[in-house]
C-alpha positions in Angstrom: -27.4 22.8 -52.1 -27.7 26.2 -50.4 -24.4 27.4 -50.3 -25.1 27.2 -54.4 -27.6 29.6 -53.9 -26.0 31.5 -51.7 -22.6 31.7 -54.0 -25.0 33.0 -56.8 -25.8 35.9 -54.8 -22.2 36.9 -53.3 -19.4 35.3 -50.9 -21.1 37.5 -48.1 -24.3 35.6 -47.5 -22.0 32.3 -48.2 -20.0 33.1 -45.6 -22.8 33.8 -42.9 -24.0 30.7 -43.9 -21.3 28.9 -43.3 -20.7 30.3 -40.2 -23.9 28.9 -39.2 -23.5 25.8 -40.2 -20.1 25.4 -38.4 -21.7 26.6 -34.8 -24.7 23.8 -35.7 -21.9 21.1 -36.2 -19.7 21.8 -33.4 -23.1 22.2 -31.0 -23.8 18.2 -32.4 -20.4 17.4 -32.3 -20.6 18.3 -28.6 -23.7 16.2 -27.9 -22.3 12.8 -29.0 -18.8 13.7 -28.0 -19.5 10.7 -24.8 -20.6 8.6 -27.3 -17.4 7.7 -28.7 -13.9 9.0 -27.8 -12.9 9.5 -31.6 -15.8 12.0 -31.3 -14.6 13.5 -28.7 -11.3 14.3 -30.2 -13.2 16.0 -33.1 -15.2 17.6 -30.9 -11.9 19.4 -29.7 -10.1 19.8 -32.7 -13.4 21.8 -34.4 -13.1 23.9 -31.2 -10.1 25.2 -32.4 -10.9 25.2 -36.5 -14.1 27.0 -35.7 -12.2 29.7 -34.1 -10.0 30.2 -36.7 -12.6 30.0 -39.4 -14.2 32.9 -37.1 -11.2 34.7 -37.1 -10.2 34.8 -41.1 -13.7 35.8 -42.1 -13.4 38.6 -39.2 -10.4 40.1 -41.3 -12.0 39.6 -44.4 -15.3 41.2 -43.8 -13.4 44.0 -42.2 -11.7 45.0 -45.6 -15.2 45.7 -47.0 -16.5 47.3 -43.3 -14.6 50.1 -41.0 -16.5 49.2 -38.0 -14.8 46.6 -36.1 -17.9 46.9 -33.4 -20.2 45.8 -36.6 -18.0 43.2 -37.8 -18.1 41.5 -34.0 -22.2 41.7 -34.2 -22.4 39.9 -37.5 -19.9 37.2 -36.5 -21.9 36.6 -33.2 -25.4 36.7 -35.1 -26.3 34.5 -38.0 -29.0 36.3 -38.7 -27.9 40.2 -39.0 -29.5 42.2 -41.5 -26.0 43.2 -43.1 -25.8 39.5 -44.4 -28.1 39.8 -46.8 -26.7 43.8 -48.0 -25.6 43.5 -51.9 -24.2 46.9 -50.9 -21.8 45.2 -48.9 -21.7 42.3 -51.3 -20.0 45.2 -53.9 -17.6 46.2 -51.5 -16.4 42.9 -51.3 -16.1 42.4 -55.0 -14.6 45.7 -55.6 -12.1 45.1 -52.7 -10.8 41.1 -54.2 -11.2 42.2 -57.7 -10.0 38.9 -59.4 -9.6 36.9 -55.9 -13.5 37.3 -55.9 -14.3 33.7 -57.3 -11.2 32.1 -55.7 -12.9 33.4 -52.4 -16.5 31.7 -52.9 -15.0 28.3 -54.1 -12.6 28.3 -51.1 -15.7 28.9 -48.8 -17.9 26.8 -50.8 -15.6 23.6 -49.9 -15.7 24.7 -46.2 -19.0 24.2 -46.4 -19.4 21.0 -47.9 -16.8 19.2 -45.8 -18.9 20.4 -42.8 -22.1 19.0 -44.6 -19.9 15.6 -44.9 -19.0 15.8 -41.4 -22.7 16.4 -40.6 -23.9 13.7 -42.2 -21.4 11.2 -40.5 -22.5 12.1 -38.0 -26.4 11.5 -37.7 -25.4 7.7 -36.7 -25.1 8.4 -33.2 -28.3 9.8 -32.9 -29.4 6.1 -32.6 -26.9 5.4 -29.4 -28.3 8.7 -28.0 -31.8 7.8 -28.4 -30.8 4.3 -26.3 -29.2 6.5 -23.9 -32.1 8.4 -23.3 -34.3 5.8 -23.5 -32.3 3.9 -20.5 -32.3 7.1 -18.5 -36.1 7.5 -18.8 -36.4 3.7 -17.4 -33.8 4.3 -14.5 -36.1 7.8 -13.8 -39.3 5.3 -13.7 -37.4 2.9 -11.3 -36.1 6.1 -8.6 -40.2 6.9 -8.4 -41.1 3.5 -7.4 -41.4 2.9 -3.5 -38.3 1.6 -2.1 -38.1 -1.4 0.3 -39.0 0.1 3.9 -35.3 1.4 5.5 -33.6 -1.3 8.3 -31.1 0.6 10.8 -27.9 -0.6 10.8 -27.2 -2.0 14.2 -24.0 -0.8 15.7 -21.1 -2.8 14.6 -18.9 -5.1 17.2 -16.0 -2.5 16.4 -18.0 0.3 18.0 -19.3 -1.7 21.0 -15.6 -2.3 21.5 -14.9 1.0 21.6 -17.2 2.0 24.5 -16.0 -1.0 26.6 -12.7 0.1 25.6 -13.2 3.5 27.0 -15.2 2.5 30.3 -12.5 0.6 31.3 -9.9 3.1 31.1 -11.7 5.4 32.4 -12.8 3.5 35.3 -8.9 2.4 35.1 -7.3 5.7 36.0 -10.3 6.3 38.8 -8.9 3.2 40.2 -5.0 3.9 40.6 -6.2 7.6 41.5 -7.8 6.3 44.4 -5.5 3.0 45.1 -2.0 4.6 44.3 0.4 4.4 47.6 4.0 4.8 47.5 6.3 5.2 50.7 9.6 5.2 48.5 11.4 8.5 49.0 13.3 9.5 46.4 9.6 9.1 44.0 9.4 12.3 43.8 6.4 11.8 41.1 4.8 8.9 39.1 4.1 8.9 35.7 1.5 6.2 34.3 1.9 5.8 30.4 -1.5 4.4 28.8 0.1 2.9 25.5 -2.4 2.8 22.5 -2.9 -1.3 21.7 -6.0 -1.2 23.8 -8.2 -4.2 22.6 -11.4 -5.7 23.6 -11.0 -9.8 23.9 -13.6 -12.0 25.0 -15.5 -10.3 27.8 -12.5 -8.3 29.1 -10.6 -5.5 27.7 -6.8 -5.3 28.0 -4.2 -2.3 28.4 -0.9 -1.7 28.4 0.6 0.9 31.0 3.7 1.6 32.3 4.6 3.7 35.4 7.8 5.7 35.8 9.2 6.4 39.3 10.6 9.7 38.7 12.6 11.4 41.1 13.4 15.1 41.7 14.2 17.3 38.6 17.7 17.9 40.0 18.3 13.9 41.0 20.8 12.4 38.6 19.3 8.9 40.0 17.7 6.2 37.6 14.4 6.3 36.9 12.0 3.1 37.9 10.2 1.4 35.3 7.4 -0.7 35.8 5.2 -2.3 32.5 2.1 -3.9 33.8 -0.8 -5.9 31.2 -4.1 -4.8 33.0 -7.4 -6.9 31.9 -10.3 -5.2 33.1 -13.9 -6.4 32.8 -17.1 -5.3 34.1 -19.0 -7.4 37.4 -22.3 -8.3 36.2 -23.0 -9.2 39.8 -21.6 -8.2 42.5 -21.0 -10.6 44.8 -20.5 -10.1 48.5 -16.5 -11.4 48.2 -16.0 -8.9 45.1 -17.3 -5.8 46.7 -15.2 -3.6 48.1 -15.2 -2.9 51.4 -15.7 0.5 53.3 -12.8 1.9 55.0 -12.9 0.8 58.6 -13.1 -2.3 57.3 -10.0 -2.1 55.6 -8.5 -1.3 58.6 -8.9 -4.2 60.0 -8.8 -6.5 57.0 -5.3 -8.3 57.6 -2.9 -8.1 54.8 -1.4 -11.4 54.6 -3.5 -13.8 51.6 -5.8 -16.2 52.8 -5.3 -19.7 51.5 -7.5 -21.1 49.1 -8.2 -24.5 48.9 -6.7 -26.4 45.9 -7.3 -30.2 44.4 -4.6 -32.4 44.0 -4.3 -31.7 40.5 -3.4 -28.2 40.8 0.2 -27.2 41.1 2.1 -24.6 43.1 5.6 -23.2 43.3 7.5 -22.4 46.3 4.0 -22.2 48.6 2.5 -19.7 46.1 -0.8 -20.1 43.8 -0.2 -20.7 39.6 -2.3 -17.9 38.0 -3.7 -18.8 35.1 -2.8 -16.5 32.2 -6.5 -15.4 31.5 -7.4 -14.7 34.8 -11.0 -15.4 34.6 -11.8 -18.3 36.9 -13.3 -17.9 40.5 -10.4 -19.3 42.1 -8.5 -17.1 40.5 -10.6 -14.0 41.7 -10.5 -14.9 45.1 -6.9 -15.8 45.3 -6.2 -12.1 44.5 -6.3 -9.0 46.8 -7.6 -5.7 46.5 -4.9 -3.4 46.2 -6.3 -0.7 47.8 -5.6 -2.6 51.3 -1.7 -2.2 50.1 0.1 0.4 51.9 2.6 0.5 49.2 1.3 -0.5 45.7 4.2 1.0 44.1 6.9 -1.2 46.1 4.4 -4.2 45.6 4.3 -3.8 41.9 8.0 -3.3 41.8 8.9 -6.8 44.4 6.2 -9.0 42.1 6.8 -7.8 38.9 11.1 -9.2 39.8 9.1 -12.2 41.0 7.4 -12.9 37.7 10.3 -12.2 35.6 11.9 -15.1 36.8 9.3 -17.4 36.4 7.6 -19.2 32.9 4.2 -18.7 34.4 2.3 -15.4 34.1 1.1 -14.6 37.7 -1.8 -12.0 38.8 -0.6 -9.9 40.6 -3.4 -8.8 42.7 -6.5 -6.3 41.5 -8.7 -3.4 42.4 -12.0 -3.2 42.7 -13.8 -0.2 42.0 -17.6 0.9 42.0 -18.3 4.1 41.1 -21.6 4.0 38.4 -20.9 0.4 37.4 -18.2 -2.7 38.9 -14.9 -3.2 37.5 -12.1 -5.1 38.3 -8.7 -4.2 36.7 -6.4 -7.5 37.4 -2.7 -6.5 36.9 0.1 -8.8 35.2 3.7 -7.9 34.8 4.2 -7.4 31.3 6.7 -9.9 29.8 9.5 -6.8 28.3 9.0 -5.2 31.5 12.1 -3.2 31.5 14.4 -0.5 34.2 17.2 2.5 34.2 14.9 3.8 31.5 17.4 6.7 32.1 16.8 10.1 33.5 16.9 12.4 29.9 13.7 12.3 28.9 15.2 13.1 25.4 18.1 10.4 25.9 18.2 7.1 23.9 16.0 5.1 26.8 13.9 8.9 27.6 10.1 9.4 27.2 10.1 11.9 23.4 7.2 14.1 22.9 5.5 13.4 20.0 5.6 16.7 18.4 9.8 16.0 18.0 8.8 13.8 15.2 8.0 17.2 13.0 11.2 18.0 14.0 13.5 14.8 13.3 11.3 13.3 10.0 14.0 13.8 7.6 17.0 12.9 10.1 15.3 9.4 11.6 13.8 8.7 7.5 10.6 8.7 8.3 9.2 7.5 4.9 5.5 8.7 3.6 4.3 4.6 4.7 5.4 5.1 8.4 3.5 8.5 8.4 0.2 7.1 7.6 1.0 4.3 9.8 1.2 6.8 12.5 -1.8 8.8 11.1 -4.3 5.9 11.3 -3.0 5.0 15.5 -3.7 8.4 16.5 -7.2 8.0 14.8 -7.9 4.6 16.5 -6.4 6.2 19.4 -9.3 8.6 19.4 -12.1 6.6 18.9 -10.9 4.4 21.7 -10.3 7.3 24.4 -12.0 10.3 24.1 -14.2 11.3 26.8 -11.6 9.7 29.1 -9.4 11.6 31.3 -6.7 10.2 28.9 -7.3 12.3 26.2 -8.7 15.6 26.6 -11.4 17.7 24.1 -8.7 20.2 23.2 -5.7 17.7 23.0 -2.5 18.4 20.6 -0.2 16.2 19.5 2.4 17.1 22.3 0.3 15.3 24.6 1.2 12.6 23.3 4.6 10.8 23.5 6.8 7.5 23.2 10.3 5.7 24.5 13.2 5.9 22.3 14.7 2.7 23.6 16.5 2.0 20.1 17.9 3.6 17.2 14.9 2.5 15.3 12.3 5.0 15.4 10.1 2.7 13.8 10.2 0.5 17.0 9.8 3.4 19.4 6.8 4.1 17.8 4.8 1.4 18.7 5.1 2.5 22.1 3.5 6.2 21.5 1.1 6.3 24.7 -0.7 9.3 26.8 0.4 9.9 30.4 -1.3 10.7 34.0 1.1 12.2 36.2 0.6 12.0 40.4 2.9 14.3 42.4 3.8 12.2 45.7 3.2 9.1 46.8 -0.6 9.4 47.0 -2.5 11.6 44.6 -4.2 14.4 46.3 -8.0 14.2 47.1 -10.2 16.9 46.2 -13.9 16.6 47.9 -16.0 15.9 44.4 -14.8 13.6 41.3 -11.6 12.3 41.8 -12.3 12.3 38.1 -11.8 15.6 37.3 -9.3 16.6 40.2 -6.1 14.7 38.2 -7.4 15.2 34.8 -4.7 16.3 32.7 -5.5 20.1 31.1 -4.2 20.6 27.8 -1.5 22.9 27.2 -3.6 24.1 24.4 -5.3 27.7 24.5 -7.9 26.3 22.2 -9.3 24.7 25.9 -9.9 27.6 26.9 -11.8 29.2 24.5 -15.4 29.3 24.9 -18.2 27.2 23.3 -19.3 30.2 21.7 -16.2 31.6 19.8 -15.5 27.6 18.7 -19.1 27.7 16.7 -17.9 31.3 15.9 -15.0 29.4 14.4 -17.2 26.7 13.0 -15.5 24.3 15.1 -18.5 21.8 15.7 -16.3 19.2 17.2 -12.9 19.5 19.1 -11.6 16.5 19.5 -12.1 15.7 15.8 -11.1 19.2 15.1 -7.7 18.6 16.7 -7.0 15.1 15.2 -7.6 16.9 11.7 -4.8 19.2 13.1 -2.7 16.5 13.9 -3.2 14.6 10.7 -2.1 17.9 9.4 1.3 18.6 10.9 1.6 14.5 10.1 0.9 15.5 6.6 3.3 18.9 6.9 6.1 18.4 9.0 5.4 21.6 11.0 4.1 22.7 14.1 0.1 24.0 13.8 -1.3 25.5 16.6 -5.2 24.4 16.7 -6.8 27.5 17.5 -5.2 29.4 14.8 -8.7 28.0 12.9 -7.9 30.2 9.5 -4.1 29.2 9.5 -5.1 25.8 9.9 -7.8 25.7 7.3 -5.8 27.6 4.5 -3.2 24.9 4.7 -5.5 21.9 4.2 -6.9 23.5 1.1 -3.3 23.1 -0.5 -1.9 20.2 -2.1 -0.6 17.2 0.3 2.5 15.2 0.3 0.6 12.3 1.5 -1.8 12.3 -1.5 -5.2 14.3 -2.4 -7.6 11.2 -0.6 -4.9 12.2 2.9 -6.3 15.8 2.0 -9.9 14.9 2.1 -9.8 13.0 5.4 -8.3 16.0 7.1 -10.5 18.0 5.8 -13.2 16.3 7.2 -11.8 15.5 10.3 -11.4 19.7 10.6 -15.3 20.2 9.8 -16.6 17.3 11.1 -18.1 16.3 8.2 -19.1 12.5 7.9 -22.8 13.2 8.2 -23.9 12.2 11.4 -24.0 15.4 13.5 -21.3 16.4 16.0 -21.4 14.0 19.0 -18.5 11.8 18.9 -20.1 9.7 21.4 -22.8 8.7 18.7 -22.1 5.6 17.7 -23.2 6.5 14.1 -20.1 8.9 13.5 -17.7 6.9 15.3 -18.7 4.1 12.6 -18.5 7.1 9.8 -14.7 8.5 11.5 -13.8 4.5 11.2 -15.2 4.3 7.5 -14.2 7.4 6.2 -10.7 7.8 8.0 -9.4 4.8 9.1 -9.9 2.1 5.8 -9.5 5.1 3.9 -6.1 5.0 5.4 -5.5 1.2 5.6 -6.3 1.3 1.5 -3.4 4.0 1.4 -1.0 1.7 3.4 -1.7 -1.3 1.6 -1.0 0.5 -1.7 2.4 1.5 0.1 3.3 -1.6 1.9 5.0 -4.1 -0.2 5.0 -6.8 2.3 1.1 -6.9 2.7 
């Protein structure tokens, strides 16, 4: 062997070579340490014994040498001339005296056991070979031509989504431009667009509910009406559907015109059975536009007591509107339509922002389930009414709220919903878009700001970057404000309560990042916010949920 050799001419060329042999074993050790996890360990623990073998023969060698710089270059290179020295082969001898031999057996069984080891080790050169013989193949398959590239075709979901939005949209335009109230003590109305929006059939249905608020000083209840709209779009317009100018509405009369029935349909008290789908053509013309009402408000209020007391869902009436494309929004009293909602708005039957839930998380026990629960709506929530005078670019989670109408804040929350608000009986006309006159402004500074300081910001995306915000203070428990960009960032590098996947989907959500550019009204990165965001948090809630 050569450490013979090597011992024949002194302990310090045996220990150089030794040296060298244990960086050449822990270097093999560290190729085929995936090979096998018993490797691995050794691979760790001759980490350590290497550096302690390094370490002894730096003392020992610096008995027979002053410079400590020398000693460092000799340990570091296997091949320094002072290795080979018998000068500093004499020193050595002269400085042990009768340890001398003990010295060279000691470093001559070093060395054989990392021979053994060596040796043991050759058998995984055959798995390595197999590995890198599989590579190669999988390297010869990526340079082949793939199979020509199919685009995906937009999925139902997303197609959902648009209808979802045109008809709220086209909703709000529609009670903008309909709303009448001649009751004088509402002072304002409130419309509450609650979240559960869903496309079924060829219709898409909403929830809203419309407070009659009075004065800020009135002590007085405050009116409650809950309506089910189901609004779809007229393929053709028909000359009975369209709507009619104004003069003729003048002059239209206001009592229903009969419609003739067969024997086999049935009717209470003189008045026509609605079908609960609404969808028939009986059913269309039986119903009248509401913008021929002088009083929607006292109309909703008088038919809404009707249907309560009756075990048939009645229609109660619709408006037509034609702005780019037909729809008709058919209204139904809502079956927990409910009054005296009370006049706090943070009483047990008020209207609570939803920012108080940073605030009340640990009194109402809001557990980490409920949170994600409330995390994935808001996200829905988003993909269902941006771009809608709903929900505004720069929106916060203050815009938002919900009724506290029990102790269980788990039940309120299902009614979290955005608001329009008209001052008066009739909302006030502005010559242009009746669109843009009512919509809502958020409160936040960050809609102020220009486009250019937001891509200063690197902000690509508003509305996204505010729902990361949101999903933040969810995350938190604190108030964020979402123009304080660096603040806001910062925080969503750190740890999360709700779990490092929770931290990744902010994160995203705050730099737009799903890979499909920056327009939210791409269909491709709505798919990609739904993919990435929402299962991500369904998968969380399963986990969570015991009862799924």
């Amino acid at each position: 062997m050569a450490e013979l050799v090597l011992g024949v001419l002194g302990v310090v060329p045996l220990i150089g070579f030794t040296v060298k042999s244990y960086q050449e074993l822990w270097s093999k050790a560290k190729t085929f340490r995936n090979c096998s996890a018993a490797v691995q360990r050794l691979h760790k623990k001759l980490t350590i014994q290497r550096r302690v073998f390094q370490n002894e023969c730096h003392l020992l060698l610096r008995e027979c040498i002053q410079d400590d710089a020398v000693v460092g270059a000799m340990m570091s290179d296997e091949n320094h001339q002072n290795w080979g020295k018998e000068e500093l082969n004499n020193k050595f001898r002269m400085a042990f005296k009768q340890n001398y031999e003990e010295c060279i057996e000691l470093v001559h069984d070093i060395g054989g056991a990392i021979f053994q080891i060596q040796d043991e080790l050759d058998c995984f050169k055959v798995v390595q070979s197999h590995q890198q013989m599989t590579l190669r193949e999988q390297s010869k398959q990526l340079q082949k031509p793939c199979k020509a590239l199919v685009l995906k075709r937009p999925t139902p979901t997303a197609m959902a989504w648009t209808d979802i939005r045109r008809a709220s949209e086209t909703l709000c335009e529609a009670l903008i431009q309909a709303w009448s109230c001649s009751e004088a003590r509402h002072f304002r109305h409130s419309v509450k667009l609650f979240l559960d929006a869903e496309k079924v059939d060829e219709s898409v249905e909403l929830g809203i509910a419309v407070l009659c608020l009075g004065h800020e000083h009135s002590k007085g209840e405050i009116d409650l009406i809950q309506l089910q709209v189901k609004s779809r779009l007229l393929a053709i317009a028909h000359p009975r559907l369209l709507i009619s100018s104004p003069h003729a509405e003048q002059q239209r009369p206001k009592k229903r015109q009969k419609v003739v029935r067969f024997s086999g349909d049935a009717t209470i008290g003189g008045s026509v059975q609605i079908n609960d789908r609404c969808v028939s053509q009986y059913e269309i013309d039986s119903s009248c536009d509401l913008r021929c009402s002088p009083d929607i408000c006292q109309d909703f209020s008088k038919r809404c007591a009707q249907s309560a007391n009756s075990a048939t869902t009645y229609c109660l009436d619709h408006i037509d509107i034609s702005d780019k494309e037909n729809y008709r929004h058919q209204f139904f009293a809502a079956v927990d339509s409910r009054k005296a909602l009370g006049p706090s708005p943070v009483g047990p039957n008020g209207v609570v922002p939803m920012i108080s839930i940073l605030y009340r998380a640990m009194e109402d026990n809001l557990s980490a389930l409920d949170r994600l629960k409330m995390a994935k709506a808001l996200v829905l929530a988003v993909l269902k009414f941006h771009s809608t005078p709903w929900l505004g670019e720069a929106w916060q989670l203050q815009d938002l709220a919900f009724f506290q109408h029990s102790e269980d804040i788990i039940q309120s929350l299902q009614t979290i919903h955005f608001s329009v608000d008209f001052n008066g009986g009739k909302p006030q006309q502005i010559a242009g878009s009746a669109m843009e006159d009512v919509r809502l402004t958020s409160r936040s500074p960050l809609s102020q700001v220009s486009e250019d300081e937001r891509l200063l910001c690197g902000i690509d995306n508003t509305t996204l970057h505010c729902l990361g915000v949101a999903l933040l203070q969810i995350d938190r428990l604190r108030v964020l404000a979402a123009e304080d960009v660096l603040k806001v960032r910062r925080l969503a590098k750190t740890s999360s309560s709700l779990g490092p996947k929770y931290k990744e989907i902010t994160e995203k959500c705050l730099r737009c990042d799903f890979g499909y550019g920056t327009d939210l009204s791409n269909v491709k990165l709505q798919a990609a916010v739904y993919d990435s965001v929402v299962e991500a948090l369904e998968s969380m809630i399963k986990v969570l949920d015991i009862y799924d």
